[in-house]
N, C-alpha and C positions, 0 to 999 in steps of 0.2 A: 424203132417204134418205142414211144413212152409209156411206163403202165399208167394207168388211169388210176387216181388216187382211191383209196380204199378209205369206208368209215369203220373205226371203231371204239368202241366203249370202252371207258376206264373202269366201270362197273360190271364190266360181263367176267363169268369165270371166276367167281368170290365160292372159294371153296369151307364146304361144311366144315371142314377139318383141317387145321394146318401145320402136321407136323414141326416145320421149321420155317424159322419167317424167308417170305419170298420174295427176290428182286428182279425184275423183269424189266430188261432196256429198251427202251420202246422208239428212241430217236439216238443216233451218234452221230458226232463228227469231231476234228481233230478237236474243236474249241469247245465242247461240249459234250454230255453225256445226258439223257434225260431219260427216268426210271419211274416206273409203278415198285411199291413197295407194298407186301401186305402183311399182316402182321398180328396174330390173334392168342394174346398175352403174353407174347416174344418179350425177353428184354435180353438188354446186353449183360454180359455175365459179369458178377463180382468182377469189382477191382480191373475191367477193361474198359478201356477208353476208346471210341475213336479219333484219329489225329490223323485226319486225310488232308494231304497236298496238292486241296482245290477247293475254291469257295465251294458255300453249296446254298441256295436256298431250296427249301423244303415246305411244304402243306398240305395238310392232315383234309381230308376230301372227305371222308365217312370215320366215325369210331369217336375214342378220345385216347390223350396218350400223355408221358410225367416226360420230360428230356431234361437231365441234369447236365450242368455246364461248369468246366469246371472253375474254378474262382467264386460263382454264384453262391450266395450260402442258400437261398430257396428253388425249388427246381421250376420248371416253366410248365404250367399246366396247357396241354392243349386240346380243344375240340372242334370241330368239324370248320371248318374256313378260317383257320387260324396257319399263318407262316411264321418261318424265322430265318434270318441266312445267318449262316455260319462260315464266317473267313476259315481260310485254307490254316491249318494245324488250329483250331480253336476244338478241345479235347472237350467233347460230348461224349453222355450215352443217354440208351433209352432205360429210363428205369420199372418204365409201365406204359404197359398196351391194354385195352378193354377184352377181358377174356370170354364175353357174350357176346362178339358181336366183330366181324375183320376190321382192323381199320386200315382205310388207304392210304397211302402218301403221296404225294407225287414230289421229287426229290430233282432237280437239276445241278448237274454238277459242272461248272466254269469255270476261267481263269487258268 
């Protein structure tokens, strides 16, 4: 028997408080990974980068947020319906999330 497909919100469950930013995998399979991220003035720490070994394209759904790249000498401002892909080892971080307010991401990761 097949489950009958379920709806749900990318918006439900946006917590008052967020201790540490959250990543929540919402689809997998061998050729893809696809994530809710949320994040409420998270940023990545001094002097680390990430340098993941998978494209990623990403889009900020609610909030605003800074993603610094590295080689870029100004950082990428983003808010709400704004994406970017990032090829596989292209060294980002976040340098700023909006501390009033969650912001979402929705992040696919492929390749």
């Amino acid at each position: 028997m097949t489950t009958p497909p379920s709806v749900h919100n990318l918006f439900s469950d946006l917590p008052g408080e967020l201790p540490e930013e959250r990543f929540e995998t919402l689809l997998e399979t061998p050729g893809f990974r696809l994530e809710r991220i949320l994040s409420l003035g998270h940023v990545t720490p001094a002097g680390e980068w990430y340098d993941q070994g998978r494209d990623e394209w990403v889009t900020l759904l609610q909030g605003a947020a800074r993603l610094e790249i590295e080689g870029r000498t100004a950082p990428i401002e983003m808010e709400s319906g704004d994406y970017v892909c990032l090829p596989a080892h292209c060294r980002h971080r976040v340098a700023w999330t909006d501390p009033d307010q969650v912001t979402v991401w929705l992040a696919l990761h492929y390749g």
